[in-house]
C-alpha positions, -999 to 999 in steps of 0.1 A, spaced: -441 -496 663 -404 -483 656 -419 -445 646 -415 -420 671 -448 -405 688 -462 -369 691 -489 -362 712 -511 -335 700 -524 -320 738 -556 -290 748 -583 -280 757 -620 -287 736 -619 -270 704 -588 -255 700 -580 -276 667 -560 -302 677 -575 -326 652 -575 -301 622 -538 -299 629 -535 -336 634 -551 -338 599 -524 -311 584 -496 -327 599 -506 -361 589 -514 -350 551 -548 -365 550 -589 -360 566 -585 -389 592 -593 -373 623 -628 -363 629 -629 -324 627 -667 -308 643 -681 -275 658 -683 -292 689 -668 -302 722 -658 -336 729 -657 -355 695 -622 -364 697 -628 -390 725 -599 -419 724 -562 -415 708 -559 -420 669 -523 -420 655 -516 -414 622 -484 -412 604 -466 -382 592 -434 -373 583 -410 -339 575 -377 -341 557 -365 -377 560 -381 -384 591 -412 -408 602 -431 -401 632 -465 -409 645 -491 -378 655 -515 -389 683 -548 -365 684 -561 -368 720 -594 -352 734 -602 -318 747 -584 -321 785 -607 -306 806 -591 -304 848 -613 -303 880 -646 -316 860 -656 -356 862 -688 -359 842 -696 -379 812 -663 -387 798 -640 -360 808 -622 -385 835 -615 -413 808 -607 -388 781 -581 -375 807 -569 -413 809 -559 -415 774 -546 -384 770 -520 -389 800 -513 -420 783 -503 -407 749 -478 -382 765 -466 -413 786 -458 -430 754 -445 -400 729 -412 -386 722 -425 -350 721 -457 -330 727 -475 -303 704 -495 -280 729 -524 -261 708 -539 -234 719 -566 -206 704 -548 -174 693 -588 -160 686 -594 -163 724 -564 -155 737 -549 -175 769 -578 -190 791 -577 -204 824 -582 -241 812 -546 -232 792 -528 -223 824 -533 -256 839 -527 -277 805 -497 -258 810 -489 -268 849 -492 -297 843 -474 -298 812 -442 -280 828 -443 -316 853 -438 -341 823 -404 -352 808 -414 -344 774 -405 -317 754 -433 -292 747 -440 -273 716 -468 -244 723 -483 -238 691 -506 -210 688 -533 -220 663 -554 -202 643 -534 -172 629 -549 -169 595 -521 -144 590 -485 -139 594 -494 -101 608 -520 -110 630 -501 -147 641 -473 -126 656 -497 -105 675 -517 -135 685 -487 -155 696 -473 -128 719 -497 -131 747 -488 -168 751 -456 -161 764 -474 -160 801 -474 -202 797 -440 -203 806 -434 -229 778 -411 -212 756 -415 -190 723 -452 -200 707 -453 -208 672 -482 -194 649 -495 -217 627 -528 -218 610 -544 -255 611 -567 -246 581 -543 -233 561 -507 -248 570 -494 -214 571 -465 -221 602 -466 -257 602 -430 -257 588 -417 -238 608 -431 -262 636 -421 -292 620 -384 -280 617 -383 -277 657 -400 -308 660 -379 -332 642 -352 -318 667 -366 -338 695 -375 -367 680 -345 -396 681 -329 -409 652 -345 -431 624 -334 -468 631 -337 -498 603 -374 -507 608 -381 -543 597 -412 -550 575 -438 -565 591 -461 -587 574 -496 -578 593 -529 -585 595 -555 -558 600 -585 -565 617 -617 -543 617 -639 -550 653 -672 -537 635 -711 -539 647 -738 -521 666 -734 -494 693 -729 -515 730 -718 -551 723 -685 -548 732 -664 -539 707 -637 -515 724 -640 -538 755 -626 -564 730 -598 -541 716 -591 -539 755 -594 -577 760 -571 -582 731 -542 -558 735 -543 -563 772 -549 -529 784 -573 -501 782 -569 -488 752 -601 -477 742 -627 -459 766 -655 -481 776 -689 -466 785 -725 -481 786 -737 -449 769 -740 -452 731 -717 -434 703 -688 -434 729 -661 -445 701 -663 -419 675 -629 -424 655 -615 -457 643 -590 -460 663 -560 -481 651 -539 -503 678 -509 -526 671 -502 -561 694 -476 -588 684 -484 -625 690 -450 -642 681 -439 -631 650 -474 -622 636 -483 -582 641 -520 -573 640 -535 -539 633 -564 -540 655 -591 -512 642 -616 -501 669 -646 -482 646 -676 -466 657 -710 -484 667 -732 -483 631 -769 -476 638 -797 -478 610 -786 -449 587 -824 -434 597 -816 -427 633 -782 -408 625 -781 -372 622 -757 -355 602 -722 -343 627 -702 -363 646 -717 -396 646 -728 -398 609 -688 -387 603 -678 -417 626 -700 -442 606 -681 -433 575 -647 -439 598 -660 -473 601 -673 -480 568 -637 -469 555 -621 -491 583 -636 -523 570 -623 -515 537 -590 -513 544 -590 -541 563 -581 -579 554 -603 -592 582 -634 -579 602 -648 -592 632 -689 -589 633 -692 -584 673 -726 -593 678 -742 -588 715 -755 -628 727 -782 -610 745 -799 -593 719 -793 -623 693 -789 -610 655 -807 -581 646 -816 -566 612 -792 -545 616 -762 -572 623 -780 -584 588 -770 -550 572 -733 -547 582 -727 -583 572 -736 -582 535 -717 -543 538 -685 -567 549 -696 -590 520 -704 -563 491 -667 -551 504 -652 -583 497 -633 -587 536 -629 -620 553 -652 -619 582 -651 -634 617 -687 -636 638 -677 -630 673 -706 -633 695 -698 -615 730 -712 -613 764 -716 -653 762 -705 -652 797 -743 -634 803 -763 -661 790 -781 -688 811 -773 -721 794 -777 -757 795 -765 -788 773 -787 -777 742 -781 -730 741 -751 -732 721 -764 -757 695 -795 -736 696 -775 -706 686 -755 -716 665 -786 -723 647 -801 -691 646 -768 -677 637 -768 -702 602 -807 -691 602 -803 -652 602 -769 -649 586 -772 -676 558 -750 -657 532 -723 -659 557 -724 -694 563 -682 -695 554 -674 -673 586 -665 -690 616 -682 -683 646 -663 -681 682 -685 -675 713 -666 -652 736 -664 -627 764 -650 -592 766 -654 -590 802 -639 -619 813 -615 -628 787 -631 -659 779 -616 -672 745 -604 -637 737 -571 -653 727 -584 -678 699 -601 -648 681 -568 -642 668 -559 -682 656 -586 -675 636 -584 -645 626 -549 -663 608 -574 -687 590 -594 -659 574 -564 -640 565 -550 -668 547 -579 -680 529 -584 -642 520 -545 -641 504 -547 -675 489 -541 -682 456 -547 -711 438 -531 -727 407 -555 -726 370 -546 -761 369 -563 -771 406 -591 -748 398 -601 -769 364 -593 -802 384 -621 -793 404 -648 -775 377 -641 -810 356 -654 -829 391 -677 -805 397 -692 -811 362 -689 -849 369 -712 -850 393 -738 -820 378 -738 -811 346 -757 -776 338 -791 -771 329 -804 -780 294 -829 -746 282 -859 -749 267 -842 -742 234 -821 -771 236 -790 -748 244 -768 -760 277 -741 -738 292 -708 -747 287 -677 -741 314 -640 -743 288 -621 -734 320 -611 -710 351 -586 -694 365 -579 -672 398 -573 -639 386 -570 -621 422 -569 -624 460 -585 -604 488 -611 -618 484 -606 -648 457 -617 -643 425 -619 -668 399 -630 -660 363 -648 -684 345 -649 -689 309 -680 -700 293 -699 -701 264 -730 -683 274 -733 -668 308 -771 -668 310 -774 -700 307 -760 -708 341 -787 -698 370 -785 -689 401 -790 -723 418 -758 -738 391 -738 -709 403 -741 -714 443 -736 -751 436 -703 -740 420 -697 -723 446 -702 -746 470 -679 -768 453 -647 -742 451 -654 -744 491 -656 -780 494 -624 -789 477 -603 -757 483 -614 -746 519 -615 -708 519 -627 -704 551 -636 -669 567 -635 -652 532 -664 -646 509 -652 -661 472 -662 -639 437 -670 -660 404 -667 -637 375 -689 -659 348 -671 -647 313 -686 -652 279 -674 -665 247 -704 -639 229 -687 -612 253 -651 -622 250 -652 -626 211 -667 -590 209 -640 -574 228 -615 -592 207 -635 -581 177 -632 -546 188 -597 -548 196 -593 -559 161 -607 -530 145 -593 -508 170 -554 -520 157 -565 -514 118 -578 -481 127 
């Protein structure tokens, strides 16, 4: 990814992801009263002076204890040292050194990386020196006191940060796709991630709400780079309480708006639930290309006729989508894993495309060939002058018109349905902004009387 990487290592609740936040100059990483929330490794970019870097926030490392999660959160938290030029330990300076510090610090003292202990929570520069004393015992050097909350000691930090972090290089620009994997809790969706960069990435567990953060992951296919964005199940907002989960939800919902594409994981088991309903007119209202990925087809007893069947039920259930594409596929096995990602490169490009005003009125003057609008009762017909694309992600073209209430609903989708038939856009959802004369002429009006005044 060319930016150096800084692992941001302790135990639960120390504040690694409030300082993750500081360093990073922005509320990405989820911050809660409780143990455990952090769960996989989130990067985010930061920088001091003139130089990039990338902060990692791990989970709470917890030794000699293998329930729930605590194994796998272990996992990735080896792996982000593996993989980072330097390592911020964090600590509590309100509890003082505790025995799950010592061993952080063991083991620690084993890796290659350089180690910064940073004593967190020193509100003051009085109390921080105080604080910071007692951590000489770690045997990891002098302890900076910083406070998270406030960014009092951060820069002092930063300064001997930068020191261990190499050079900046030229970075080439990269031209890449972002791709939100987006749906219920338990269909698959950091088994994907996994599927797709090829390693595990993500933690995978059958117990719901284990991805909390959305978790962002970079893989190169030729010269095309992806941003692959792992994001939280999404349950029916009436069975999410408000902490940790109800904070990852709105990691998700953000996800899919920064996102060019997002992919719909829906569980073949189950089929498409109300719910799968709800998150695809969320990725609709947002105006993202969208991908239906229907996973665990490897579980599904079939004969000549199942995937006919369901592809029916698919059109059936998500009707407003009926412009995604839909690729059967399986997590587990890898099973047509790979072509997510041709087209996912269909969906960006219909989401980027623009098309010329002349092509767009080349097809509104066949469109109104074949169907001309509806006359109204008082004799009055809607009239299309011309259109023109006025932005992408998603295409939006602006219509002109004489009266925009004269066109209903049904002349509008077959419009619509035209744009699509002659100009593709497949995998994005299209916007037709209708624009009247009445509308337009009183805004010039205004204007006018606005210049005299």
């Amino acid at each position: 990814m060319g930016s150096p990487i800084v692992a941001i290592i302790g135990r639960p609740n120390v504040g690694k992801s409030t300082l993750v936040n500081r360093l990073a100059g922005q509320q990405s990483a989820i911050v809660h009263d409780e143990p455990g929330v952090t769960r996989d490794r989130t990067y985010l970019p930061a920088y001091w002076t003139d130089r990039e870097f990338q902060v990692v926030d791990t989970g709470g490392l917890v030794f000699n204890d293998d329930t729930e999660f605590l194994p796998l959160i272990r996992q990735q938290a080896m792996a982000a040292l593996a993989e980072a030029s330097a390592a911020i330990f964090v600590v509590d300076g309100q509890t003082g050194p505790m025995p799950a510090d010592q061993e952080i610090a063991e083991w620690l003292r084993q890796q290659p990386v350089p180690v910064l202990l940073t004593v967190n929570k020193c509100e003051s520069p009085e109390q921080g020196l105080m604080l910071a004393a007692d951590f000489w015992e770690l045997g990891l050097g002098e302890p900076f006191a910083v406070s998270a909350i406030h960014g009092s000691g951060t820069g002092e930090l930063l300064d001997a940060l930068i020191v261990h972090l190499p050079l900046p290089e030229e970075i080439s620009e990269t031209n890449e796709i972002k791709v939100a994997i987006v749906g219920r809790p338990n269909v698959g969706k950091s088994s994907l991630l996994n599927a797709l960069v090829g390693e595990e990435r993500a933690i995978v567990s059958p117990i719901s709400g284990t991805t909390r953060d959305a978790i962002d992951t970079i893989i190169e296919r030729g010269e095309q780079t992806y941003r692959l964005i792992d994001t939280a199940g999404i349950r029916k907002k009436k069975n999410v309480e408000y902490g940790p989960e109800f904070f990852s939800i709105n990691r998700a919902f953000k996800a899919i708006q920064r996102t060019d594409v997002v992919l719909l994981v829906i569980d073949a088991l189950d089929g498409v639930t109300e719910q799968d309903q709800k998150l695809a007119g969320r990725i609709i209202e947002e105006g993202r290309a969208c991908i239906i990925v229907v996973n665990k087809w490897d579980a599904v007893e079939k004969d000549s006729y199942t995937i006919y069947d369901y592809e029916k039920n698919l059109q059936e259930r998500l009707h407003f989508t009926e412009w995604a594409e839909t690729i059967f596929v399986s997590a587990m096995t890898g099973q047509r894993v790979e072509k997510i990602l041709e087209v996912v490169n269909r969906a960006a490009e219909s989401h980027n495309r623009r098309v010329s005003t002349s092509v767009i009125n080349e097809v509104l003057e066949e469109a109104l060939k074949w169907h001309s609008p509806q006359v109204s009762r008082g004799g009055r017909q809607g009239k299309i002058y011309y259109g023109t694309q006025v932005k992408s992600q998603p295409p939006t073209i602006a219509l002109f018109v004489n009266d925009a209430k004269r066109f209903n609903d049904n002349y509008r989708r077959y419009i619509e349905r035209q744009f699509r038939k002659q100009l593709g856009f497949t995998g994005t959802p299209i916007r037709l902004l209708w624009r009247s004369k009445k509308v337009r002429e009183m805004e010039s009006g205004n204007a006018n009387r606005a210049t005299r005044v």
